[in-house]
N, C-alpha and C positions, 0 to 999 in steps of 0.2 A: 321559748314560750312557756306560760304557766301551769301547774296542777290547778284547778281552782273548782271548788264544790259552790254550786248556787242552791240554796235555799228558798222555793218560795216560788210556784209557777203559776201567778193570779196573773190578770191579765197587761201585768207590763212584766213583771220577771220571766215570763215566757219567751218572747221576743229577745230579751234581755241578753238571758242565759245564750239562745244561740246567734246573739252579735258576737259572742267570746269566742264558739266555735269558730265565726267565718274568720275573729282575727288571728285563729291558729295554737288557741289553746284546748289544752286537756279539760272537759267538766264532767263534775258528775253531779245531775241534779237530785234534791228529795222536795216533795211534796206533799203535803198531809193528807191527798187524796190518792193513793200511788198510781193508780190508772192515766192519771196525768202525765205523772213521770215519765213514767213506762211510754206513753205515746209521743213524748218529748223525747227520749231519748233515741226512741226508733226512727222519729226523723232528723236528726241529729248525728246518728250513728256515733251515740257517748252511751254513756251508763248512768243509769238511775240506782238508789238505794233506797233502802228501805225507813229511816232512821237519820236524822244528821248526824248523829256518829259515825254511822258507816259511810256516810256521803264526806266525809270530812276527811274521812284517814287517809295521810300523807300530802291532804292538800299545803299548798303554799298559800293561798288565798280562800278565803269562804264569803261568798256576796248572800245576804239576807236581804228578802222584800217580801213580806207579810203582814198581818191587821191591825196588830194593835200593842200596846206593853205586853199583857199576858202574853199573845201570841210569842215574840219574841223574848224573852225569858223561858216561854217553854223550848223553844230552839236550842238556844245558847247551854243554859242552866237545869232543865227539865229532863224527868227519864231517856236515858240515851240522847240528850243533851251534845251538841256540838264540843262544847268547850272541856268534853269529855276525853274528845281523840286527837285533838288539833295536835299539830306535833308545838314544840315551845320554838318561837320565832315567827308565827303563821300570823296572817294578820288577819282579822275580822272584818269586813266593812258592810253597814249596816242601811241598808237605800231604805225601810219603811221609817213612815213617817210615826212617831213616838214621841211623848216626853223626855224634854233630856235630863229628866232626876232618874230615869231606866236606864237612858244613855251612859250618863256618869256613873249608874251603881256598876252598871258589865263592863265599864272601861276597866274598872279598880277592879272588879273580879277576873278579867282580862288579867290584864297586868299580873295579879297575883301570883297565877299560871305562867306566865313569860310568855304571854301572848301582847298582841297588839289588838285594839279597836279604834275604829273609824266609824264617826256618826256620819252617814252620807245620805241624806232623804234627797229625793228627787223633781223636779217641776216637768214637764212638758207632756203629762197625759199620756194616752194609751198610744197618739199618733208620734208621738214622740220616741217612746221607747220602740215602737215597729221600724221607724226609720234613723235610731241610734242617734238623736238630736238631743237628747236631754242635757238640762242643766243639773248640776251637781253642787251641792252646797255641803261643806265638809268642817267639822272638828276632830281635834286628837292631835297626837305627839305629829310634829312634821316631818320625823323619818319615818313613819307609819304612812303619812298621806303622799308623801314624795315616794314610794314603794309602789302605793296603789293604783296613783295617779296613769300610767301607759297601761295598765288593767281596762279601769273605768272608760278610758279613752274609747274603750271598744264602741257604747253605746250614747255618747255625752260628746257635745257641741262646746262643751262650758262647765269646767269642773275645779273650785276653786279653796282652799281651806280657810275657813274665816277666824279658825281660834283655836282656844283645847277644847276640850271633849266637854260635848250641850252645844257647840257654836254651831254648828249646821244644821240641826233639833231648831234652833233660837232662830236663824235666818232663814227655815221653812217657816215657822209660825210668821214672820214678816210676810211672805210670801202669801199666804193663806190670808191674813188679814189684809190684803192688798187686793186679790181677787173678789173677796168678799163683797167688798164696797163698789169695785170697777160691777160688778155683775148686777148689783141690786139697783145700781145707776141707769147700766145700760136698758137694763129691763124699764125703769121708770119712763126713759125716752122713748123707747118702741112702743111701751102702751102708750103716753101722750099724742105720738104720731100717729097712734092709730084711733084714735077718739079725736083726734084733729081731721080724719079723717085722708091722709096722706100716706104716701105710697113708701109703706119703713124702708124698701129695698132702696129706692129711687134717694130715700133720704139720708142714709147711709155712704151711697156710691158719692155723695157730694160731702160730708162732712167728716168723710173718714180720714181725709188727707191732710185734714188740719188739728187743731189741739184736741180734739175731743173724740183721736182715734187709737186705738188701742186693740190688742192682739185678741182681745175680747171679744170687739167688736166685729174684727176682721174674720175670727174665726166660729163666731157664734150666730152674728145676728142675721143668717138667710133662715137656721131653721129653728131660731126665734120668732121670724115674724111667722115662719111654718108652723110651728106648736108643734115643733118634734125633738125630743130630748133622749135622744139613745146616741149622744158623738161623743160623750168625756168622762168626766168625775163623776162620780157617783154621790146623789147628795146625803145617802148614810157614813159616807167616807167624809166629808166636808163638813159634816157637823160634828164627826168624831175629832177631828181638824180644832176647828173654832173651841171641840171644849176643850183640848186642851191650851190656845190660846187665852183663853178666857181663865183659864183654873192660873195660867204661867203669871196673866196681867195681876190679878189676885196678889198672887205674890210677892210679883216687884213694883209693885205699886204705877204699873201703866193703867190710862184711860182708853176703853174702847168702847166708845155708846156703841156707835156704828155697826161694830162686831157682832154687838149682843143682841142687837137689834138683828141686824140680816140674821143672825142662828134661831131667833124665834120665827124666821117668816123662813127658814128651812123646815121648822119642826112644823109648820103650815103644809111644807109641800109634801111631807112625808104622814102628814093625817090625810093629804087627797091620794094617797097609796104612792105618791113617786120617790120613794124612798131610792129608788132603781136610777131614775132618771138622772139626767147631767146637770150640773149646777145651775145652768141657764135656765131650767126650767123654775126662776122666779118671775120671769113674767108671766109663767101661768096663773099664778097665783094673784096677782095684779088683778085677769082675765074674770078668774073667779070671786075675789073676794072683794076687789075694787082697791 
């Protein structure tokens, strides 16, 4: 079994971190709140640090899952900075979701050092990483991903490398623009159905099993037609998501009205304060704004 330092105990690297303990490796967590750790580690029965440097030293593996570019480059790069103590040969693998022009600068800063990095952003929510189902979308060297790959296994249903280093950055942004539209759709039918005056629940358990069903649908739309949005993403996280979809499209010349559209009727849902809330909560906004 592995050394492996995880970085990052928000609410999927929490779970995360101790799917690695059950499958019998060594961890030692940091988190930028250290009471966290500390209380992670205690039920854990691992060790916390104070620093990713010190959470890092001698590790063979370091897993990251944290907010944002900044965030991650203060990890990596940053005072008492990870990439400070990695031994050379360690490999980095990186589950927050990020631009991959971050991805690709750490990889070559990576590299430099005689390290390895792994872009690995994640899909399946917070119920996902409690029950170790996540999907894995991976870039970098493939002796780096074929390395990490019986690691991630700990926590991951579906873990797969799609290119070099930005490819699994580039197929979460896929991912994310895919949700975007299935959610703003599903919302549009549930409010129809409900100005139809038709019973969403009743109209669902009949039309789910044909084309116009979707994980979305299955797992969102009871407390959709509830108007209760405390089960998933977070829509300050999903519009940090879309910008950078939208800044990536910019650049390679993709079209997303759709995108740009849903990211304004997000910034709707985070002016009626649900900044908190799960993504599904754009049928509220439907409810209210029409």
């Amino acid at each position: 079994m592995a050394k492996i330092a995880f970085l990052g105990l928000g609410v999927m690297g929490y779970p995360m971190a101790a799917h690695l303990v059950s499958a019998g490796h060594e961890v030692c967590v940091y988190n930028r709140t250290t009471a966290k750790a500390e209380k992670w580690a205690t039920q854990n029965s691992q060790r916390f640090a104070a620093t990713p440097a010190e959470a890092v030293s001698g590790a063979e593996f370091v897993m990251a899952c944290v907010g944002n570019d900044d965030d991650l480059r203060a990890i990596c790069i940053g005072d008492n900075g990870a990439f400070s103590r990695m031994n050379k040969g360690a490999i980095f693998v990186d589950h927050t979701t990020v631009s991959a022009q971050v991805t690709r600068e750490l990889y070559e800063k990576a590299k430099s050092q005689g390290l390895s990095f792994v872009d690995a952003p994640i899909s399946g929510g917070q119920a996902g990483a409690e029950n170790g189902v996540l999907s894995v979308m991976c870039g970098g060297d493939q002796s780096a991903f074929a390395a990490a790959e019986p690691v991630i296994a700990a926590y991951s249903k579906n873990c797969k490398r799609l290119g070099e280093s930005g490819a699994g950055q580039l197929t979460k942004m896929v991912n994310q623009i895919c949700i975007a539209g299935l959610v703003q759709g599903l919302s549009e039918a549930l409010h129809f159905a409900e100005k139809a005056g038709l019973d969403g629940k009743a109209v669902v358990d009949v039309i789910s099993g044909g084309a116009a069903g979707s994980w979305q649908m299955m797992n969102r739309y009871e407390s959709m037609v509830d108007d209760e949005f405390e089960f998933g993403f977070a829509v300050d996280w999903m519009r940090k998501d879309l910008g950078i979809c939208l800044k990536t499209a910019d650049e390679n010349g993709a079209s997303l009205p759709v995108t740009a559209i849903v990211d304004q009727f997000y910034k709707d849902v985070q002016k009626m304060g649900g900044g908190r809330w799960d993504t599904s909560s754009l049928i509220h906004r439907l409810r209210v704004m029409g």
